[in-house]
N, C-alpha and C positions, 0 to 999 in steps of 0.2 A: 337410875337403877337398872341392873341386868334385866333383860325377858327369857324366860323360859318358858319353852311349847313343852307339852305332853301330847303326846299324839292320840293317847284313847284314858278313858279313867283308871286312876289306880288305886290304890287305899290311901286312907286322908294322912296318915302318918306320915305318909312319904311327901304327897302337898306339904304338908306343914315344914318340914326340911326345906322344901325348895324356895318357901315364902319367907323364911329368915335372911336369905339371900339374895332375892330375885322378885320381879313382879311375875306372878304362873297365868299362864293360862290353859285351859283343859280343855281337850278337846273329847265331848262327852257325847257324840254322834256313838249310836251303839253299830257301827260296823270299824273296820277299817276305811281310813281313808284314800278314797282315788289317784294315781301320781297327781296328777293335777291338783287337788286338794291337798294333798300334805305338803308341795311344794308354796302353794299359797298359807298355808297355818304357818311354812318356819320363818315364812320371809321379815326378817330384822330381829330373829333370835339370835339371844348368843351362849343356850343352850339346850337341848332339846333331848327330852326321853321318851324313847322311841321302840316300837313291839318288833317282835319277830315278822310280823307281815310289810312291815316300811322298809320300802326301796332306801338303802342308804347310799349316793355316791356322788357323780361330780355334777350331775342335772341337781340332784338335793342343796350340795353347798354352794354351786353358784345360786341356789334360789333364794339359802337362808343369807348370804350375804357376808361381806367379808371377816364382820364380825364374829362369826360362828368362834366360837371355841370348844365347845366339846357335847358328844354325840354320845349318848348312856342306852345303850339296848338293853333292854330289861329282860332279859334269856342268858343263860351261858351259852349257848350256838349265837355265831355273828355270821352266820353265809348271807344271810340277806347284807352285809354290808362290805361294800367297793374298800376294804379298810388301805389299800395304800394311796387306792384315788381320793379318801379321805384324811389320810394322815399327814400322807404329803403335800395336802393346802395348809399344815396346821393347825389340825381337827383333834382334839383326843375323841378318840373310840377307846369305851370302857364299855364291860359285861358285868352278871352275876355270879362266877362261880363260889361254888364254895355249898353258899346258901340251898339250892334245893335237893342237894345229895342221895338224903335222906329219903327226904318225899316220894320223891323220882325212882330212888329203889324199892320204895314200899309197893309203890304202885306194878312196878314192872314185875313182884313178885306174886302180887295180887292177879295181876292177869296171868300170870304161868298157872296159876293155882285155879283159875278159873276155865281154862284151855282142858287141865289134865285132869281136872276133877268135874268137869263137864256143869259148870256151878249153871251159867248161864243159859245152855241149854235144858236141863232142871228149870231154872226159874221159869220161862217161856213156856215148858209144859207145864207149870202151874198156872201161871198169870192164863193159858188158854182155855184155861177150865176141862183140862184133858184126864180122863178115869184112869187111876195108875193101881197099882198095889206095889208092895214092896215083897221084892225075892230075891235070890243069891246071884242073878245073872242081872239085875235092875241097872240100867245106867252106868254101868261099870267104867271106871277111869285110870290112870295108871299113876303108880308112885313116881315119887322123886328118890328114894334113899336107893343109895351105890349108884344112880346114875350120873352122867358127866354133863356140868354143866360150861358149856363154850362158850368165852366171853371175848368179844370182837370191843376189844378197846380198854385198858384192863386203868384207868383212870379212876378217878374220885367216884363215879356211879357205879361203873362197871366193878371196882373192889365192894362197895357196898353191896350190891346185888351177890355177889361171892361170898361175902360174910354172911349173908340169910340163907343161901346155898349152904352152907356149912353146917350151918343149923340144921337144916332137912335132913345131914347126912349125904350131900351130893357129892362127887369129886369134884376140880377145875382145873380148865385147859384155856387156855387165852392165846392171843393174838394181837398183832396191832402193829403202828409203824415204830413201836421201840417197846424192847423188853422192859419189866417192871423192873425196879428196885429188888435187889436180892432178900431184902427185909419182909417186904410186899410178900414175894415168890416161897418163900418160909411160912410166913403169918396163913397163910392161904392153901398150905402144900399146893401151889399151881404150878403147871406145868403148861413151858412155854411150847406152842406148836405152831408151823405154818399155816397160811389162811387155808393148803387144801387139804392139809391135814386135821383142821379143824372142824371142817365142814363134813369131813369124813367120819370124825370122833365124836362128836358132839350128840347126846340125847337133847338137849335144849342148846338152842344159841340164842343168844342176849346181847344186844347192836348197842353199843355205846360211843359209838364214834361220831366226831361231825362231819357235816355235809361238805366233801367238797369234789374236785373235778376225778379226784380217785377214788371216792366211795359212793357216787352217783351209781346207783343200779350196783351196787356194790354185790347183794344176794338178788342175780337173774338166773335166767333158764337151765344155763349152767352150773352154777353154786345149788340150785334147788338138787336139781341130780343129780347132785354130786352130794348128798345129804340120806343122811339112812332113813328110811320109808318111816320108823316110826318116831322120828323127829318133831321138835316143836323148835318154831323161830319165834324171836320175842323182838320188837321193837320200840324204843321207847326213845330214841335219837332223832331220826328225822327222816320223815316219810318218802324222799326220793332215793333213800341210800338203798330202797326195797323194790324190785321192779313189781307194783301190785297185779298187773293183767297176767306177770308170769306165776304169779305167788298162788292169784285165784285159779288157774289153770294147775297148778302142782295140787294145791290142797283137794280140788275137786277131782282130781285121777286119783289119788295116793299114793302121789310121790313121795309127799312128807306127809305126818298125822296129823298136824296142827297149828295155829298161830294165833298170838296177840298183838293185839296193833294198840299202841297208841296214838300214834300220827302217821300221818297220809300224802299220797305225790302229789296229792291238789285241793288241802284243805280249805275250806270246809266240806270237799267233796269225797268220797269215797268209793272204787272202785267197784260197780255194783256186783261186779264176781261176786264179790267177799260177801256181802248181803244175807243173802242166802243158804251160806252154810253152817252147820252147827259146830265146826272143828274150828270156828274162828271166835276169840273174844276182842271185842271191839270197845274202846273208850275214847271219847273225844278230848284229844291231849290235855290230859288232867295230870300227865305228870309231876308238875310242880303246885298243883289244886289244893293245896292243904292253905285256909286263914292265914297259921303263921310262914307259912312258906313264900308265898304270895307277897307277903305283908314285908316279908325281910327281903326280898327279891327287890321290889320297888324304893324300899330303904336304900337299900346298897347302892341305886340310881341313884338316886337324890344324893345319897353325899357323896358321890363321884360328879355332878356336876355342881355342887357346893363348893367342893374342894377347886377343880378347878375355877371356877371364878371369882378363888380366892386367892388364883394366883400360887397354887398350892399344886402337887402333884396326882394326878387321879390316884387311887384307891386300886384300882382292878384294871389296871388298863392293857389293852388288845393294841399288839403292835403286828405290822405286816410280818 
């Protein structure tokens, strides 16, 4: 019978998928595993589901052995993995899109609301036991309606976050390495603009792109001032696309008026600029944090390395 490694625990649902197929084993170490360590967990898999923190490449496949047949990242972002140094030993690499859309937008929209409506700093002068009253100048925060919101990657998240934009009554302006669908661009009245024209226009921008050798530091020293003073950046993509030392440096002059983070350039660590200011709302990438989100995330693995080693073709699969 098949082995399948799991690199960290996932919901049982998804085990029980891989057990109709395969002998599982679960690797239930509450961190990430060391290269060292994950390269001894896959050795004599012949399939393996694997987080956004696992090095995927060709130290990984020669370790898991030649058996390996297919590599199931349980994220829609694959930059952690080598995908041609694995595809071309005969690996499938398969993701999750699709599935945390939703979630993802919810959340990104929660922190915009939490930035501009100053929710978090609020709670914090409650939770400190700080004497307040209430008057016409209290905490005061700024709206979203007529403002533009600028969407750097105008894909499956990034249309969703525009759809709840719409709601508020926001405008939209996007970007990215290819115009939307004219259908998209209608549905949306979005209007397509250059990255420095976006950065120029934008009252919020909202990062939906993934990580790679062209959107590393994507928003630095120069995109921040190149950004109207009272600007919010939203991130909900992937924490090196944002250079953080220049970000806490901006927000603490007031270059820009604000930002939410959901992910960071060296999770689980974060920038300790950031720390300390109240113009920043901060979540430990709970992006896709919702039960059923999670739950169909791990699913979608499971029967992407089901499928294939059944000899069947993956499901979602990541080609170079």
């Amino acid at each position: 019978m098949s082995r399948v490694v799991v690199t960290r625990t996932i919901p049982e649902p998804a085990v029980a998928v891989l057990r109709e197929v395969a002998e599982v084993e679960v690797c239930d170490q509450d961190r990430p595993l060391t290269p060292d360590e994950l390269r001894e967990a896959v050795r004599g898999a012949d399939g393996v589901v694997a987080m956004l923190h696992d090095r995927i490449d060709s130290a990984f496949v020669d370790a898991a052995g030649e058996q390996l047949k297919v590599v199931a990242n349980v994220a829609v972002g694959y930059d952690n993995v080598d995908v041609p140094a694995v595809t071309g030993r005969g690996v499938a690499v398969t993701n999750t899109p699709g599935v945390l859309t939703d979630a993802t937008a919810d959340l990104a929209f929660g922190l915009l609301l939490s930035v501009t409506r100053r929710l978090g700093e609020g709670e914090r002068l409650l939770r400190s036991r700080t004497p307040w009253n209430f008057h016409l100048g209290f905490m005061l925060g700024t709206g979203l309606q007529g403002k533009t919101l600028g969407v750097y990657g105008l894909g499956g998240i990034g249309q969703a976050v525009a759809r709840r934009a719409r709601a508020f009554g926001m405008h939209i302006a996007y970007t990215g390495r290819r115009r939307a669908a004219q259908e998209i661009e209608t549905e949306l009245d979005a209007r397509y603009l250059s990255h420095d024209e976006l950065l120029r226009t934008a009252d919020v921008l909202t990062l939906h792109c993934p990580l790679t050798e062209d959107t590393r530091h994507l928003i630095d020293e120069a995109a921040l001032a190149a950004m109207k003073p009272t600007a919010i950046l939203v991130n909900t993509s992937r924490g090196p696309v944002v250079d953080e030392k220049a970000l806490a440096r901006a927000l603490a002059e007031g270059e820009i008026a604000g930002a939410a983070l959901d992910v960071f350039e060296q999770e689980p660590q974060v920038e300790p600029g950031l720390l300390d200011l109240d113009n920043v709302a901060l979540a430990p990438h709970l992006g896709s944090a919702t039960t059923e989100t999670r739950t169909a995330m791990a699913e979608l693995a499971a029967r992407n390395v089901a499928a294939v080693l059944a000899g069947q073709p993956p499901l979602t699969p990541v080609t170079a």
